[in-house]
N, C-alpha and C positions, 0 to 999 in steps of 0.2 A: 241541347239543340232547340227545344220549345222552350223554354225562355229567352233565348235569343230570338228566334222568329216573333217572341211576341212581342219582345221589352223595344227591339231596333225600330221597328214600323213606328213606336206608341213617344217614344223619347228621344228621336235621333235631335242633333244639334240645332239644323234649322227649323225644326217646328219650335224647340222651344224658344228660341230667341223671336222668332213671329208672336209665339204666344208669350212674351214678355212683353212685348209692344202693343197688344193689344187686350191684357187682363192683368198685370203687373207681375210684380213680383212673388207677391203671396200665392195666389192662385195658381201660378207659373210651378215654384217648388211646391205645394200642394199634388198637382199633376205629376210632375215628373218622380213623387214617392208613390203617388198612386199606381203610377206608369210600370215603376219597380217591382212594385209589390204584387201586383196582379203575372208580370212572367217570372217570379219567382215562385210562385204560390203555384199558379196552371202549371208550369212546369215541371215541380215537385211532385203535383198528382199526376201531373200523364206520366213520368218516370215511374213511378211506383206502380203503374197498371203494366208494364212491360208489353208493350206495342209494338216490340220489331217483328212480329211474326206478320205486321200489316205496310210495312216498307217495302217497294214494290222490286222486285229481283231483276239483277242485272243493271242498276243504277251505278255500282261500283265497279268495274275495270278489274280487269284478272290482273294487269299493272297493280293497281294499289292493295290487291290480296298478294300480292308476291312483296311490296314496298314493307307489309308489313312486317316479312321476317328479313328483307334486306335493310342495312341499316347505311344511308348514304353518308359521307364521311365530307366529302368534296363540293365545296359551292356550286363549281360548273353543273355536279351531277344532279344535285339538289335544282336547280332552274329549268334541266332539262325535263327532271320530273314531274316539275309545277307547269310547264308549258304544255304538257301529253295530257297532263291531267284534264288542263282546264280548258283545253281543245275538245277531250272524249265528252265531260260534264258538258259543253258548249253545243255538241253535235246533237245531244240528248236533249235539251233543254230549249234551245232557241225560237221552236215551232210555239212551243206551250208557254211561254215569255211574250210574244208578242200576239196569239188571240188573246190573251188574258187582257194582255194592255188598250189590245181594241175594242175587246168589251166594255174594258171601264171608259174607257174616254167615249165610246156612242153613248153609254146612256149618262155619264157626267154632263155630258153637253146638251143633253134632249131633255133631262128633266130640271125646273128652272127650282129656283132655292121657295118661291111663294108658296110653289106647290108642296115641296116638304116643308113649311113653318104650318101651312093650314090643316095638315094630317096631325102635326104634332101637337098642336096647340088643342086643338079638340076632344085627347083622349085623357086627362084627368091625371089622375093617379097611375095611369097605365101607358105615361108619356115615354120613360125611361127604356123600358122594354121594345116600345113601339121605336123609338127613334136607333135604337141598337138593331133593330129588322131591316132600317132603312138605310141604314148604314151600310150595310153589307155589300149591296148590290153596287155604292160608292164605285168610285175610284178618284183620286187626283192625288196632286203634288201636294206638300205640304202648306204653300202657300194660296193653294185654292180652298183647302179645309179648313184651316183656321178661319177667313174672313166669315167663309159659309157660318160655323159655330157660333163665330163674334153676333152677326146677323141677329141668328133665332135668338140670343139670349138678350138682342137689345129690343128685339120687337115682343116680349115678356116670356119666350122660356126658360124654364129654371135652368141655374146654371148645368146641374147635374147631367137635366135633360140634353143640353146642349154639347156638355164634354164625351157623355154617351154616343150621341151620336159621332165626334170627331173620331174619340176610340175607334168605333165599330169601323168606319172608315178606312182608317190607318192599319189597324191590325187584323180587319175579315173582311177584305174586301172578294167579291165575288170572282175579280181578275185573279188573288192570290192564288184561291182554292184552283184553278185552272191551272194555271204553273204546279202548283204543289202535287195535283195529280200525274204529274209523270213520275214522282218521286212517291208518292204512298199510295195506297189503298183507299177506296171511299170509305169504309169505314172508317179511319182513323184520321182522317181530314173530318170526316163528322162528330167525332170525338172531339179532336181538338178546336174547331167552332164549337161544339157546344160547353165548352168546358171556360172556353176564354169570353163565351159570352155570357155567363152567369156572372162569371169576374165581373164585369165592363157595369153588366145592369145592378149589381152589387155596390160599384164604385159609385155611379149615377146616383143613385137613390143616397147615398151617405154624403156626397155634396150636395144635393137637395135640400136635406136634412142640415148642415154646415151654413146653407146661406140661408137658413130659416132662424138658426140659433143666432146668426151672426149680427 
């Protein structure tokens, strides 16, 4: 499940064909093994720490704890259960789905891109880290984050620096963590940011180092 929540955000279709058009080819599969490798990796360690005791109770339907010792045979019965389901999941979820999404979109729109190239460009060797903090609080489509990235890395941030930030973006955004908490526990939403952002600032700093050799 955290590999998925993290690998979907980080390498869905349309980001990368954006980001083929505006970094090639190379760079493009570069990312999207990065992309890979970081929710397969975070999500092998948050498995192996055994965190459902921080999944928040009552998320699953007495429906799908009965579904699972009933075994449906029949299509019709199969659709009706995917319908109830994703009606109960819908009823739960939809309040904490769209403040997340207003969150991100106020402050996507109020803080302008100058303002994060001059915070990032200033801090040295501790750009990578810093631009994955600012990330966070992000939010947009995939086609407002890529041009954002393209931006810092044409006005001289390093690549790393700059895919750092896309990451944090795309996969920790502060709208997420909002939705995600109707589903877990803060602790374990704090876990899993801090776990995928080690990845992210790990990834950064080794393209840094990639367009330095290169």
């Amino acid at each position: 499940t955290f590999s998925f929540l993290i690998t979907s955000p980080l390498i869905n279709e349309y980001l990368v064909i954006i980001m083929f058009g505006f970094f090639g080819w190379k760079i493009t599969l570069l990312y999207v093994i990065s992309g890979i490798t970081i929710g397969v990796i975070s999500g092998a360690i948050l498995g192996n720490m055994h965190l459902e005791k921080y999944l928040v109770k009552g998320l699953v339907s007495e429906d799908t704890q009965q579904a699972k010792e009933k075994v449906y045979t029949g299509i019709r019965e199969r659709i009706i259960f995917g319908i109830n389901e994703a009606k109960s999941i819908t009823k739960k979820l939809w309040m904490w789905v769209l403040l997340g999404v207003g969150i991100g979109s106020f402050i996507h729109n109020y803080i302008p891109q100058e303002t994060i190239h001059g915070v990032i460009s200033k801090t040295g060797p501790f750009s990578v880290p810093l631009a994955t903090i600012l990330g966070v609080p992000m939010y947009g489509s995939c086609a407002a984050i890529v041009p954002i990235a393209v931006v810092l890395f044409r006005k001289g941030v390093p690549l790393g620096t700059a895919l750092a930030f896309m990451m944090a973006t795309a996969a920790l955004s502060f709208p997420e963590a909002v939705i995600l908490r109707r589903a877990m526990k803060l602790q374990l939403i704090a876990i899993f940011f801090g776990v995928t952002t080690v990845a992210i600032i790990i990834t950064g700093y080794l393209f840094n180092l990639l367009q330095l050799v290169m």
